[in-house]
C-alpha positions in Angstrom: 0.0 0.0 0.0 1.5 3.6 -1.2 2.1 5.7 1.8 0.8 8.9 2.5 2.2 11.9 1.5 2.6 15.3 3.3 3.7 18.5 1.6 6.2 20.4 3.4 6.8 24.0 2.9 10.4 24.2 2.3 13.2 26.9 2.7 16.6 25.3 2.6 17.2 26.1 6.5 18.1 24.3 9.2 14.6 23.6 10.8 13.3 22.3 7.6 15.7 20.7 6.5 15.5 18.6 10.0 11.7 18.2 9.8 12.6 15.8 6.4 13.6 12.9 8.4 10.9 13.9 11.6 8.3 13.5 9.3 9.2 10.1 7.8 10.3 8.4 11.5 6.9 9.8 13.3 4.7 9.9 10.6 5.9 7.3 8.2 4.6 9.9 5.3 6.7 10.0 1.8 7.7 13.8 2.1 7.5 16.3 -1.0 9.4 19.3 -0.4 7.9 22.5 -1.7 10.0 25.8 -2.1 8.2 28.8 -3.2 10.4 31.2 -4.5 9.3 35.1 -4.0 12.5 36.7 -4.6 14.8 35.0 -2.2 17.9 34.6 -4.6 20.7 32.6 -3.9 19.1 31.2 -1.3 17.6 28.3 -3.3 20.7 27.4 -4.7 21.5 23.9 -3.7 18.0 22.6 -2.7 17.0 20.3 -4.5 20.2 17.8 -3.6 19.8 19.1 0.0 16.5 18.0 0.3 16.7 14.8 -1.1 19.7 13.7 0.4 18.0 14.5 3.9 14.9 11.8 2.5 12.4 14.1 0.5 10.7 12.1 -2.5 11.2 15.2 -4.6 11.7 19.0 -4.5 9.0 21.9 -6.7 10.8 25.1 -6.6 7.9 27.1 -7.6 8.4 30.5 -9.0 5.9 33.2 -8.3 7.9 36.1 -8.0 5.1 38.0 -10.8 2.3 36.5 -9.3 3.4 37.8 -6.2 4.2 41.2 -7.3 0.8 41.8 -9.2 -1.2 40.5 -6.8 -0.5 40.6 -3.5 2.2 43.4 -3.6 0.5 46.0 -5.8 -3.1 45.7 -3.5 -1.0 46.7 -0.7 1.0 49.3 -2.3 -2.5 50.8 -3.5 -4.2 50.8 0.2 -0.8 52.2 1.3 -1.1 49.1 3.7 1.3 50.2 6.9 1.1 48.0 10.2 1.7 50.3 13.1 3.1 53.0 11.1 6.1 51.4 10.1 5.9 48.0 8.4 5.3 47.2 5.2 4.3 44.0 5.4 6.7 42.0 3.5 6.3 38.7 5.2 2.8 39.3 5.6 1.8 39.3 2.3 4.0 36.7 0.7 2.5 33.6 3.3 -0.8 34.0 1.7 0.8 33.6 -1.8 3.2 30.5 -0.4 -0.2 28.6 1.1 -2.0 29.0 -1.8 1.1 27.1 -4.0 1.3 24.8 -1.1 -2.2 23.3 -1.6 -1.7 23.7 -5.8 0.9 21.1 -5.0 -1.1 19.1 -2.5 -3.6 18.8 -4.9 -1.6 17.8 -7.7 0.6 15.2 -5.9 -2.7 13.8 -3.7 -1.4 14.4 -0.1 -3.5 14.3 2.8 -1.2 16.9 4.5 1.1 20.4 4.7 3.6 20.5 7.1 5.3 23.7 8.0 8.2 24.8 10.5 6.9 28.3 11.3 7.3 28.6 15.8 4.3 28.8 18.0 5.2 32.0 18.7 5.2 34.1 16.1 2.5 35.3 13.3 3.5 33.1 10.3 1.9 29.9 11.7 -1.3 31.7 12.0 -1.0 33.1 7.8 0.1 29.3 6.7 -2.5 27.9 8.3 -5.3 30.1 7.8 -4.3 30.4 3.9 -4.6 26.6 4.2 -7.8 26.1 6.2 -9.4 28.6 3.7 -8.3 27.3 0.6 -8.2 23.2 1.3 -10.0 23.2 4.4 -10.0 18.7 4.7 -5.8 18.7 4.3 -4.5 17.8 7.8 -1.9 20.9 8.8 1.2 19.9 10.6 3.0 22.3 12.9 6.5 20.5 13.6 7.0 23.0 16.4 3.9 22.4 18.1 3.7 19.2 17.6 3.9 16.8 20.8 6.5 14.5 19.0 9.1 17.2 18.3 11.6 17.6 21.1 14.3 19.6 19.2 14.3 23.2 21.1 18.3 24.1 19.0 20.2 24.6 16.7 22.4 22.4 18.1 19.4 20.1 18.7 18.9 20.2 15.0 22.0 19.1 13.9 22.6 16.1 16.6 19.3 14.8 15.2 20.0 15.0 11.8 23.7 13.5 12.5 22.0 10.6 14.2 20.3 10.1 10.9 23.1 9.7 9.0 22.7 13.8 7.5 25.9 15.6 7.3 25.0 19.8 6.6 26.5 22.7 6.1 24.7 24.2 9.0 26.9 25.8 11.7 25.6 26.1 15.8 26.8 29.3 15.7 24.2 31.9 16.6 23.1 34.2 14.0 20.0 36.9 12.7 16.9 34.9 12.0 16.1 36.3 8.6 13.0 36.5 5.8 13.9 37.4 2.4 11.7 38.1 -0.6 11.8 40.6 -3.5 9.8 43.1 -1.5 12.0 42.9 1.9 14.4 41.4 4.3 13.7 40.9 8.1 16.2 40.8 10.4 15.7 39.2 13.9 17.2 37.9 16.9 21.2 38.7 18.8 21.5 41.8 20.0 18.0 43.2 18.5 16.2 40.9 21.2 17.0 43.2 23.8 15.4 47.2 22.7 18.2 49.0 24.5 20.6 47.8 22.6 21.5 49.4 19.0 21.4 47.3 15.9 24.9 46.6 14.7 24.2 47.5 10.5 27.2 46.8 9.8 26.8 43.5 10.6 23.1 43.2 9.7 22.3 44.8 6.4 22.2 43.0 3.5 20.1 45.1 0.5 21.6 48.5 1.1 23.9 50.8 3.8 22.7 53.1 6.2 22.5 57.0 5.3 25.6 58.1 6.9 27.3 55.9 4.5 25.1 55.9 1.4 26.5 58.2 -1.5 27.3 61.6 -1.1 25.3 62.7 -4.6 21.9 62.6 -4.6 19.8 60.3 -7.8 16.9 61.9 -9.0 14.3 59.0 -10.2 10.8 58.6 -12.1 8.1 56.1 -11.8 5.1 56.4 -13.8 1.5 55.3 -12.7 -1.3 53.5 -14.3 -4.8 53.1 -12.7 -2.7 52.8 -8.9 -0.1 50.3 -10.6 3.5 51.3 -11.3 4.3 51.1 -15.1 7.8 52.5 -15.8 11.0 53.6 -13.9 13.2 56.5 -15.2 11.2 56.3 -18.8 11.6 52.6 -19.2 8.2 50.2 -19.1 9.2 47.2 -16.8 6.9 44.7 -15.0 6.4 45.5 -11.4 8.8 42.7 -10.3 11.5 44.6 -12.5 10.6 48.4 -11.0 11.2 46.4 -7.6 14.1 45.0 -8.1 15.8 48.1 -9.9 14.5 50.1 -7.3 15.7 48.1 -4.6 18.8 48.7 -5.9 19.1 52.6 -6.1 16.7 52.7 -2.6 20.3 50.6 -1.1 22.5 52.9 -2.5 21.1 55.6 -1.0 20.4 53.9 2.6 16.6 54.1 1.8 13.5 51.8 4.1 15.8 50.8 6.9 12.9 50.8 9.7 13.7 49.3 13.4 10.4 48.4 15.2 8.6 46.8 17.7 5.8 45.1 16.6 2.4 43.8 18.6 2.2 39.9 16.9 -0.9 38.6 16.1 -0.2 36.1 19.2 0.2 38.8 22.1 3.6 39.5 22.5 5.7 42.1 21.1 9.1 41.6 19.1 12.0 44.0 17.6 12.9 43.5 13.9 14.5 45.5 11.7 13.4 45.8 8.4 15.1 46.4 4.7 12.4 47.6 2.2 14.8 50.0 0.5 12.3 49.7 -3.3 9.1 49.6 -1.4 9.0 52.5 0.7 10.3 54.3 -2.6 7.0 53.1 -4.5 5.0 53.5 -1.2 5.8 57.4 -1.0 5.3 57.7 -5.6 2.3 56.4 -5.1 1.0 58.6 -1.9 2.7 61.6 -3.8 0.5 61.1 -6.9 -2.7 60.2 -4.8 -2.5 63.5 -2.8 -2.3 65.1 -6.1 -5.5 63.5 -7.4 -7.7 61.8 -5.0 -10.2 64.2 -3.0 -10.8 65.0 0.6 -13.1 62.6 1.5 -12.2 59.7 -0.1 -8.2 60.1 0.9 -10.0 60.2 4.2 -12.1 57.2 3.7 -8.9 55.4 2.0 -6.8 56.8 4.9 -8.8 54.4 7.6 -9.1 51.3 4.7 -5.5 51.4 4.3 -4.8 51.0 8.0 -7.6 48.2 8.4 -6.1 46.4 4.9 -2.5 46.5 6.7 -3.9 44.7 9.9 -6.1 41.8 7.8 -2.9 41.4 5.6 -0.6 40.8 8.8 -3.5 38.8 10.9 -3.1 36.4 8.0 -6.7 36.7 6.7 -6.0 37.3 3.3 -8.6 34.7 2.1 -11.5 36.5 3.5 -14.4 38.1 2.1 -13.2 41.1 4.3 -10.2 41.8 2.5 -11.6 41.1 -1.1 -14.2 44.1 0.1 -11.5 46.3 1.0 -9.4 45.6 -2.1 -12.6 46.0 -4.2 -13.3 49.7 -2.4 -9.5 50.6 -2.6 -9.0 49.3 -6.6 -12.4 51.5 -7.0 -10.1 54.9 -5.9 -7.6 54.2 -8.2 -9.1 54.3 -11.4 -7.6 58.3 -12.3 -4.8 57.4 -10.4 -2.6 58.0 -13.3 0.4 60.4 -13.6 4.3 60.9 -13.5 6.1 61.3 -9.9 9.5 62.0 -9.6 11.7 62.4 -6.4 15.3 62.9 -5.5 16.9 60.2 -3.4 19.8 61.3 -0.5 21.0 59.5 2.0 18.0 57.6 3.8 15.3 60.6 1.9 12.9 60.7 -0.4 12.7 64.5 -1.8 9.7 65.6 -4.1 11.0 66.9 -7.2 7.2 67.1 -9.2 4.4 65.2 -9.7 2.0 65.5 -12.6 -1.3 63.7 -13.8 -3.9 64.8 -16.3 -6.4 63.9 -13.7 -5.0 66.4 -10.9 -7.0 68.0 -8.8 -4.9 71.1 -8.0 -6.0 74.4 -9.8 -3.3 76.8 -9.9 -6.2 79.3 -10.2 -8.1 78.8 -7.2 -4.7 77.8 -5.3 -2.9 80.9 -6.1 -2.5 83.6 -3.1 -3.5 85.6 -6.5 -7.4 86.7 -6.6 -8.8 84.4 -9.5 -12.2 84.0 -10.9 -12.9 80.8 -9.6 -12.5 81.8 -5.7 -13.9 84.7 -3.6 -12.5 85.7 -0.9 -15.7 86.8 0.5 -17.0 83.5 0.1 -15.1 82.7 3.2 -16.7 84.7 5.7 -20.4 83.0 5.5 -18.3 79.3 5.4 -16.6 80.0 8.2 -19.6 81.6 10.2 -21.4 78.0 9.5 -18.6 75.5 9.8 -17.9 77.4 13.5 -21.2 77.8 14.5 -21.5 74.7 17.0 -18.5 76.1 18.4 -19.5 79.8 19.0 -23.1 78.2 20.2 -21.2 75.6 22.7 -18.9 79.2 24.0 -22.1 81.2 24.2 -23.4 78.8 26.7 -20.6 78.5 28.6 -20.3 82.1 29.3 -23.6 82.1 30.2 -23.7 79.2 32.8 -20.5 80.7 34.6 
C-alpha cells in the first residue's frame, strides 16, 4: 500500500531541513518538499540535492515572484497598507501567496497533509495555516513545532538529530540573525535586536543597502510612472512590477533608503523587535501617496486613509482569504481608477525628496490655489463658510459664558 504523502513547505534552512527525516520516522509519510520562490535569490541554490539527500521524494521550486508582485504586492502598495506606522508588510503578504502554491501542489501530488516549521510563537503559523484552512479546508496541517512528538528546542538540537540520521550539513551552531527574504523585503531578527536598548549593529546586519551616513554623497533623482494605482515605468523605461522592484531596490540601497527598526504587537500577544530592509518599497509607497494627494479628494483620501490602516492589519492577521479583504481591495482598486500620472523624487541618503508630480487627472488648480485673486474663488465666500462650519463652536462658548 502507497504511503501517505505530506507536503512540506520548504526553505533550505536548518529547521526544515531537520523536519525531512521527523516527518518520515513519526509519521511514516513520503515527504515532498515544496520551495516557493518570491524573490529570495541565492538562497535556493542547492536545494534540490539538499532536500533529497536529507529523505524528501522530490523537490518543486515554484516561481511566483510575478504573481506575487501583481497580486499581492500591488493591493498593498494601492491601500498604502502600513502595520503600526512602520511596516510594510513584507512577510505578511508573501504567506498567503506560499499557502496558496502549497495546496496547488497538494492537490496535484494527492497528499492528505502540509507541514510547516513556522514557531508557536510568532504570526507566520497563523498566515500558513489560515491560507490553508481557507483554501483546502480537509488537508490535515502539521505544525512540527507544536507538535507533541518534536523535542528539538536548538540549533544544536537540530544538527545532533540530523547526524543521528546519518545527515551531514552545512549548518553551523553558531548563533546568527533569523532572517526572511523576498523581492519586497528582508527581516532581520534575533542577537543583539532581542533586547530594545541595545542598537542594531548594521554593519553586521544589512544585507540590500547601507545606512545613510554611508550611502552616497550625490543625490539620484528617479521617475516612476503610474497607471490606474499600478506602477508602469522607472526612469522612462516600461518594466513589469517585479522589474521596477528590483531596480529600485537597488538605487533605494544605495542611498540607505527603508531601513525601519520596530517593535511590533504579533498577532499572538507579544511584542518583538525586527528590523526591516524595504529600501524599493518605501520608494514606490511614498510615488504612489505623492501622486494620490495630487489627485484623490478629501473625502475619499480620508475614507482610504482608515481602509489602508484596516487592509494592513487583515494582511498581517493572515486573513487574506477572506471576504473582508476582497471588500477592502474592491473599495480601494475603485479609488484608483484616475490614479494615473508621473512622480519623480530625489533620493539622498535615507530621503525621499519631491522633485514634481503630474497627472492629467490632478485635482490642483493653480487658479483657485494661487495667493493671487482668481475668478474661480472669492475671498468673501469665506466669511459666510466660516460663520457656519464654526457655528457649534461659538453656540457651545455662548453657553458656557452664560452658565459661569
Amino acid at each position: 500500500m502507497a504511503k501517505e504523502k505530506v507536503i512540506l513547505a520548504y526553505s533550505g534552512g536548518l529547521d526544515t531541513t531537520a523536519i525531512i527525516p521527523w516527518l518520515k520516522e513519526n509519521f511514516d509519510y513520503e515527504v515532498v518538499c515544496v520551495c516557493v520562490d518570491c524573490g529570495q535569490g541565492n538562497e535556493l541554490d542547492g536545494l534540490e540535492e539538499r532536500a533529497k539527500y536529507c529523505g524528501a521524494e522530490k523537490l518543486y521550486i515554484e516561481n511566483v515572484i510575478d504573481e506575487f508582485c501583481d497580486e499581492y504586492i500591488v493591493p498593498c502598495v494601492q491601500a498604502h497598507a502600513v502595520y503600526e506606522n512602520k511596516y510594510l508588510l513584507g512577510t505578511s503578504m508573501a504567506r498567503p501567496c506560499i499557502a496558496k502554491k502549497l495546496v496547488e501542489i497538494a492537490r496535484k501530488e494527492g497528499a492528505t497533509a502540509i507541514c510547516h516549521g513556522a514557531t508557536g510563537k510568532g504570526n507566520d503559523q497563523i498566515r500558513f495555516e489560515l491560507g490553508i484552512k481557507a483554501l483546502a479546508p480537509d488537508l490535515k496541517i502539521i505544525a512540527a513545532w507544536r507538535n507533541e512528538k518534536w523535542t528539538l528546542d536548538s540549533r544544536e538540537s537540530e544538527i545532533e538529530y540530523c547526524k543521528a540520521h546519518g545527515i551531514e550539513l552545512p549548518f553551523s551552531a553558531d548563533n546568527s540573525y533569523s532572517r526572511d527574504r523576498n523581492i519586497w523585503h528582508i527581516s532581520h531578527e534575533g542577537l543583539e535586536l532581542e533586547d530594545p536598548a541595545n542598537e542594531p549593529n548594521y554593519d553586521h546586519l544589512l544585507v540590500l543597502g547601507t545606512t545613510p551616513e554611508k550611502a552616497s554623497n550625490e543625490g539620484e533623482y528617479v521617475s516612476l510612472s503610474f497607471e490606474k494605482g499600478v506602477p508602469v515605468k522607472l526612469n522612462g523605461k516600461a518594466m513589469k512590477v517585479s522589474e521596477i522592484i528590483t531596480e529600485l531596490n537597488k538605487l533605494g540601497g544605495k542611498h540607505g533608503i527603508g531601513i525601519v527598526d520596530i517593535v511590533e504587537n504579533r498577532v499572538v500577544g507579544m511584542k518583538s523587535r525586527g528590523v526591516y530592509e524595504t529600501p524599493g518599497g518605501t520608494i514606490l509607497y511614498e510615488a504612489h501617496q505623492q501622486l494620490e494627494e495630487l489627485i484623490l479628494d478629501r473625502e475619499t483620501l480620508r475614507e482610504k486613509e482608515e481602509m489602508g490602516m484596516k487592509f494592513a492589519q487583515i494582511v498581517y492577521e493572515g486573513k487574506w482569504f477572506s471576504p473582508l479583504r476582497e471588500a477592502a481591495q474592491a473599495f480601494i482598486e475603485s479609488t484608483q481608477a484616475y490614479v494615473t500620472g508621473d512622480v519623480k523624487f530625489k533620493l539622498y541618503k535615507g530621503n525621499i525628496i519631491k522633485a514634481g508630480t503630474t497627472s492629467k487627472y490632478s485635482l490642483y488648480n493653480e487658479s483657485i490655489a494661487s495667493f493671487k485673486t482668481g475668478d474661480l474663488y472669492d475671498h468673501h465666500d469665506a466669511e459666510g463658510f466660516i460663520n457656519l462650519f464654526g457655528l457649534s463652536t461659538k453656540v457651545r462658548a455662548m453657553k458656557m459664558q452664560e452658565v459661569k
